[in-house]
C-alpha positions in Angstrom: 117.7 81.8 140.0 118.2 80.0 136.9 122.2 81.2 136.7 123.2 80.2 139.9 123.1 76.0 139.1 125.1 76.9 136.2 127.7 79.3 138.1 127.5 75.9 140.8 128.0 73.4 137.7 131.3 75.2 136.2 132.7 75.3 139.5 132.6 71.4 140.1 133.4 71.2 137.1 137.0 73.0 137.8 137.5 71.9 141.0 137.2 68.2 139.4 140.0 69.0 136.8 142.4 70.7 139.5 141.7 67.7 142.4 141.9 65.1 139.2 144.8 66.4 137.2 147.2 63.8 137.3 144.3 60.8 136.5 142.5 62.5 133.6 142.6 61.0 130.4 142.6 63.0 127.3 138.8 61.8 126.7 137.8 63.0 130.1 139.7 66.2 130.0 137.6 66.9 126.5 134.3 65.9 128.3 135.0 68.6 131.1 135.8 71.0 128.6 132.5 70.3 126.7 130.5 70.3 130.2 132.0 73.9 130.7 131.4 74.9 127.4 127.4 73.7 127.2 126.9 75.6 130.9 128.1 78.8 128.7 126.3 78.3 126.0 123.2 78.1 128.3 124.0 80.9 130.2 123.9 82.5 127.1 119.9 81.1 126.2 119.1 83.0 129.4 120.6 85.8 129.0 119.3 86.4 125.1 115.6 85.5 126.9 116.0 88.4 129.2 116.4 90.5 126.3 114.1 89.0 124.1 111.5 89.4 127.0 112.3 92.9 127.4 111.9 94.2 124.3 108.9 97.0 124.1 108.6 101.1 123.0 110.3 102.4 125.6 108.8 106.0 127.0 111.4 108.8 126.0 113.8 106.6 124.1 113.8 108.5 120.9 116.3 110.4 119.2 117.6 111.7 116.0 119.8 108.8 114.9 122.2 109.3 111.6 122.4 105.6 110.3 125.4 105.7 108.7 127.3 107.2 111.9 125.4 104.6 114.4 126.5 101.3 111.8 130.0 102.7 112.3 130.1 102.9 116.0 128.5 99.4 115.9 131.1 98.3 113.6 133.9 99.4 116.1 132.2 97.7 118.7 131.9 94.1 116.7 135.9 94.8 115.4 135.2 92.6 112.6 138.6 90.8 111.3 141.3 93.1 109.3 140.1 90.7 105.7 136.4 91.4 105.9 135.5 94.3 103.9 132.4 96.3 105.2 131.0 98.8 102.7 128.6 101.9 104.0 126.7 103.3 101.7 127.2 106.8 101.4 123.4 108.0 101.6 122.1 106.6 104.5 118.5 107.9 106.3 118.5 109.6 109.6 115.2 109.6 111.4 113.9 110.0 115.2 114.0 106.5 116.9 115.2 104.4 119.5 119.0 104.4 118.8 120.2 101.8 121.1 117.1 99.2 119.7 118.0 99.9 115.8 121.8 99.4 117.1 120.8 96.4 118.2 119.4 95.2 114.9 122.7 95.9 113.0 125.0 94.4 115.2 123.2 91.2 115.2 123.2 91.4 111.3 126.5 92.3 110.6 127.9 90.3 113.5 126.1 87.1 112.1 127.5 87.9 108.5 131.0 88.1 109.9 130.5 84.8 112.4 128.6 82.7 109.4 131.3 83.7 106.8 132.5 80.3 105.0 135.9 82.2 104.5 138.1 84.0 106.4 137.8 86.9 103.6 134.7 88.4 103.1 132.4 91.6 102.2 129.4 93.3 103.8 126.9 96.2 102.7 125.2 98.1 104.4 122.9 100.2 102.7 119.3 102.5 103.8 116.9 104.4 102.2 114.1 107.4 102.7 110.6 105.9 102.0 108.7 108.4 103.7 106.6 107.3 106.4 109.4 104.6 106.8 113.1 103.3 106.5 114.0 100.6 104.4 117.7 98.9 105.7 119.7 96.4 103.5 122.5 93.8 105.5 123.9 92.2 102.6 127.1 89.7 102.6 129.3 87.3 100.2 128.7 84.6 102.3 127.1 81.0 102.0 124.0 81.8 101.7 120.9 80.4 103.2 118.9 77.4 101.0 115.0 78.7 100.5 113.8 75.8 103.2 115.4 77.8 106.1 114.5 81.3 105.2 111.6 81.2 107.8 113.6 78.8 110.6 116.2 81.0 111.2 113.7 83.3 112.8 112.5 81.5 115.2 114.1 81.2 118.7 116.7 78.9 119.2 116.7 77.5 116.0 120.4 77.1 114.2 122.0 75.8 110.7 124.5 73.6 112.2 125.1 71.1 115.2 128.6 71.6 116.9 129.6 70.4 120.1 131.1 73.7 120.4 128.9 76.2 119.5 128.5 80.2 120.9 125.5 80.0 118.2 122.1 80.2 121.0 119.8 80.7 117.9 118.5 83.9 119.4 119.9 86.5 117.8 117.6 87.3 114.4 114.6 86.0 116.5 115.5 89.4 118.4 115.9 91.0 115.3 112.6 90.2 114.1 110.7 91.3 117.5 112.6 94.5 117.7 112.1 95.4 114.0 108.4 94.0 114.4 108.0 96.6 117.6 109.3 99.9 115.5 106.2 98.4 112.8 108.3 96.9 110.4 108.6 93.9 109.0 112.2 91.7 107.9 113.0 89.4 105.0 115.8 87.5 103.9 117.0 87.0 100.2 119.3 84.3 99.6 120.1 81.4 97.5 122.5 78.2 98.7 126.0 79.8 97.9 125.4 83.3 96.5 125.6 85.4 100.1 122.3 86.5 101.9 120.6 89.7 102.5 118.6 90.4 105.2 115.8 93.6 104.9 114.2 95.2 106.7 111.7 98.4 107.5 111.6 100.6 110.0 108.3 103.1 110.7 109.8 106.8 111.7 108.3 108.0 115.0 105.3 110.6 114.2 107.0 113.7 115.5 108.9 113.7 112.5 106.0 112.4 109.7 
């Protein structure tokens, strides 16, 4: 119900710049262009609700998951640029989980680390350890960094660093991160200083079948 004024909106919105072609100015042809791209980007808020609101144990879900091999299929999937260098560590935890949850907990890491890069060359590690009733996960990056006054903002739900008119930023994606992460009984924390990267960690409880 809440898509279908926007699917209505971007189709006005073409049909007004194929009727109009020939008596838009350059200013109105940029206004279009950002009316299209904020009915996208709110598309986008509903559709990162959705998943936000279905987040929950789900009955049957778990698995034995090898960490290292499930951060390389997710790096496949996210095909980060040919200059970004993305280090695995070697030793990596495999425990009984939800895979496609966890999955989605690195890819919105690592895909923020690639997206929030402040150069077009960069590096990322990813790195897990064994602490026995739990895993401990480690996203770090060469990036930016994050000043100390935002390290509990960008967990919260819509909530972004920067104001573009164009922007595929919703501010959703580490507020999933922390639910998810907060529904396997872990916790997440970033470490990061203004210009020295970031480094976003976090636990995740095994499932007792395997404790």
């Amino acid at each position: 119900d809440l898509k279908a004024p926007l699917r209505a909106i971007a189709n006005l919105a073409n049909w007004l710049q194929e009727d109009m072609a020939d008596k838009l100015t350059e200013e109105t042809r940029e206004q279009l262009n950002l009316l299209r791209d904020r009915v996208a980007r709110m598309h986008d808020l509903i559709e990162g609700l959705l998943v936000y609101s279905r987040i929950g144990p789900i009955a049957g879900s778990a698995e034995p998951v090898d960490t290292r091999a499930l951060v390389v299929e997710t790096l496949d999937s996210l095909a980060p640029p040919a200059d970004f260098e993305v280090e695995i560590a070697p030793e990596m935890p495999t425990l009984i989980t939800d895979r496609l949850q966890l999955g989605q907990v690195f890819a919105n890491l690592i895909g923020n680390a690639i997206k929030h890069h402040h150069r077009s060359q960069g590096r990322i590690r990813v790195s897990g350890r064994d602490l026995g009733d739990r895993c401990e996960f480690d996203v770090a990056d060469d990036g930016p960094g994050i000043p100390a006054e935002y390290h509990q903002k960008v967990f919260m739900m819509f909530q972004t660093l920067k104001v573009k008119d164009y922007s595929s930023d919703t501010g959703i994606g580490l507020a999933l991160v922390k639910k998810i992460v907060a529904e396997h009984g872990g916790s997440v924390q970033l470490v990061s200083k203004e210009g020295e990267g970031a480094s976003f960690r976090f636990t995740w409880n095994k499932e007792k079948d395997e404790l």
